[in-house]
C-alpha positions as CSV (number, residue, x, y, z in Angstrom):
1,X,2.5,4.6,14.2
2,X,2.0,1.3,15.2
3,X,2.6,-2.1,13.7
4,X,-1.4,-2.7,13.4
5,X,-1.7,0.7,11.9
6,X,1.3,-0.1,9.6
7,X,-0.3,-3.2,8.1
8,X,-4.0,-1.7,7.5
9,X,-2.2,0.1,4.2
10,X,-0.2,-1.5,1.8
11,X,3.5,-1.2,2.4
12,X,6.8,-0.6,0.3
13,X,10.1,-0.5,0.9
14,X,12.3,1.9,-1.6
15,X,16.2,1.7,-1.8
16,X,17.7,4.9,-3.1
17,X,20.1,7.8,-2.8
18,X,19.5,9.7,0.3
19,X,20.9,12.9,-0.1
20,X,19.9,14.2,3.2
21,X,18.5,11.8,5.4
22,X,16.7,14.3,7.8
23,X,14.9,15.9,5.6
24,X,11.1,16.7,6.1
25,X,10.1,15.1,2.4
26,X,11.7,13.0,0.1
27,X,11.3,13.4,-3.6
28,X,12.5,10.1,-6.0
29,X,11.9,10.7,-9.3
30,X,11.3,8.0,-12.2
31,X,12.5,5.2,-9.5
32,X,12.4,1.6,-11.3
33,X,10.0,-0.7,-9.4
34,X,9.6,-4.6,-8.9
35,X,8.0,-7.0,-7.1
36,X,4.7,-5.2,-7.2
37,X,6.4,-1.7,-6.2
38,X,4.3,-0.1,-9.2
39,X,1.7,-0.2,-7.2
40,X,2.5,2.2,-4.4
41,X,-0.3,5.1,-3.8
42,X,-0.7,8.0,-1.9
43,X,-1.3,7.2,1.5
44,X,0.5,4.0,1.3
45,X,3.8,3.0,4.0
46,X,7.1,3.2,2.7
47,X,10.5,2.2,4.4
48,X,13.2,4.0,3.1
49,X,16.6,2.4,2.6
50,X,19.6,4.8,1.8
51,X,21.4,2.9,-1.0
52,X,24.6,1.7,0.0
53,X,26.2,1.7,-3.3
54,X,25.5,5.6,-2.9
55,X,27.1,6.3,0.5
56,X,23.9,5.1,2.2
57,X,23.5,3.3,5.6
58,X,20.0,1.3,5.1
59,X,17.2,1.7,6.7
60,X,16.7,5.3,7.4
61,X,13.1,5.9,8.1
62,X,9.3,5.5,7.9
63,X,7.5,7.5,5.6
64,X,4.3,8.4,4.1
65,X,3.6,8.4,0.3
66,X,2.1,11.7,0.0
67,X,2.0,11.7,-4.1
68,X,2.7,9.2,-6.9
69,X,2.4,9.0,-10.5
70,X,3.4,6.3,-12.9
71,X,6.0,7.4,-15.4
72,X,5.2,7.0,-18.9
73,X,6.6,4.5,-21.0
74,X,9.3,5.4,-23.7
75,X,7.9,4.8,-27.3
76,X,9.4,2.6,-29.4
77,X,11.3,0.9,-26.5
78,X,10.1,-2.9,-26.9
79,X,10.1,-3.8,-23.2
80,X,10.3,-1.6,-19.9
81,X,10.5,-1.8,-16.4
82,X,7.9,0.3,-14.8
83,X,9.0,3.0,-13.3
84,X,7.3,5.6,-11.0
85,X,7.9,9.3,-8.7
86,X,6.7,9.4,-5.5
87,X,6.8,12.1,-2.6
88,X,7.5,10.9,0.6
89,X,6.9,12.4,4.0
90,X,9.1,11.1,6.8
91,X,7.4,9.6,9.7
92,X,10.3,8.4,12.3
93,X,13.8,7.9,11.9
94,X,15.1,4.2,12.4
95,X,16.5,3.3,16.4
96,X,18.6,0.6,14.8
97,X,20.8,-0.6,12.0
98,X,19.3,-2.7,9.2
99,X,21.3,-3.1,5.4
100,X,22.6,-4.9,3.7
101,X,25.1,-6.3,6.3
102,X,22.6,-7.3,8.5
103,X,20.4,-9.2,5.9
104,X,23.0,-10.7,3.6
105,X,23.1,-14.2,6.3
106,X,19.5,-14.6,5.3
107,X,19.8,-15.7,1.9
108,X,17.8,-19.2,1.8
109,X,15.1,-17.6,-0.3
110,X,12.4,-20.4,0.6
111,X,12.1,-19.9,4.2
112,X,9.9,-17.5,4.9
113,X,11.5,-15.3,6.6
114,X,10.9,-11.6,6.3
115,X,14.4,-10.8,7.0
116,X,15.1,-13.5,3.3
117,X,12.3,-10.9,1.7
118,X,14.1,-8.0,2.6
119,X,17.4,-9.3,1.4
120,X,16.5,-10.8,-1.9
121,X,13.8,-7.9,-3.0
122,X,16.7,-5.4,-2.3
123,X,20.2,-6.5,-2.1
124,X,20.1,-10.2,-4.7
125,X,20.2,-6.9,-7.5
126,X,22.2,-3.8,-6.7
127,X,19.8,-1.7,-8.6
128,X,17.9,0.8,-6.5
129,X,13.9,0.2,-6.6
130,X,10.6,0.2,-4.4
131,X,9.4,-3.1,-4.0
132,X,6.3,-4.2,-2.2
133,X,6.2,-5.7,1.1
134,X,4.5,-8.7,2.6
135,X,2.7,-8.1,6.2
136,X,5.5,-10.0,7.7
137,X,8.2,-8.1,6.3
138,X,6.4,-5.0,7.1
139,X,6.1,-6.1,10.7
140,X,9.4,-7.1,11.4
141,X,10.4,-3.7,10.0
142,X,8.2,-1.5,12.4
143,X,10.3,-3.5,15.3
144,X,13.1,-0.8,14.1
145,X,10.8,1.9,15.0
């Protein structure tokens, strides 16, 4: 897939535990979302991150969301962060390193740089989530493809 073809969909990224990283699908279950990550589809790009703090390495692959549904909220619980399950198809395997090693130096979160995005949406918290992605980020990602 291209970077053109990439950027006609929306894309996420997701950071998560990888169990095996070269499996055909991925399921993540009830995964907490931010940064507009509660809106990921069916259809949409995802760039999946194996969670360091789980054994992980980073970026892994590129993926297709091939089902989503929002998780319903808890009753009675006051405020919640939403959270949805998505099915993934992989895509393509990474050709080179990206985590949080790589990103941590970019950590002036006003200049603009996709590399800052990726850092701060998924490594300023340790917690695992998808996130939303700007066209930039999303394009500097496909260069590890």
């Amino acid at each position: 897939m291209s970077a053109t073809r990439a950027e006609a969909r929306a894309s996420y990224a997701i950071k998560a535990e990888v169990r095996d990283p070269h499996a055909q699908y991925w399921f993540f279950a009830m995964q907490k979302t931010m940064y507009g990550g509660k809106r990921i589809a069916e259809g949409d790009v995802v760039y999946v991150f194996a969670s360091e703090n789980q054994g992980g390495s980073g970026l892994i692959s590129r993926g297709i969301v091939t089902a989503g549904e929002p998780t319903p909220p808890k009753k009675g619980a006051a405020r919640q962060t939403p959270r949805v399950s998505i099915t993934v198809k992989r895509l393509e395997a990474e050709k080179r390193r990206l985590g949080r090693a790589q990103l941590k130096p970019f950590a002036n979160w006003d200049d603009g740089r996709p590399e800052t995005e990726l850092n701060f949406k998924l490594y300023r918290q340790a917690t695992n989530k998808i996130v939303a992605l700007s066209h930039e980020a999303a394009a500097f990602l496909e260069t590890f493809f």
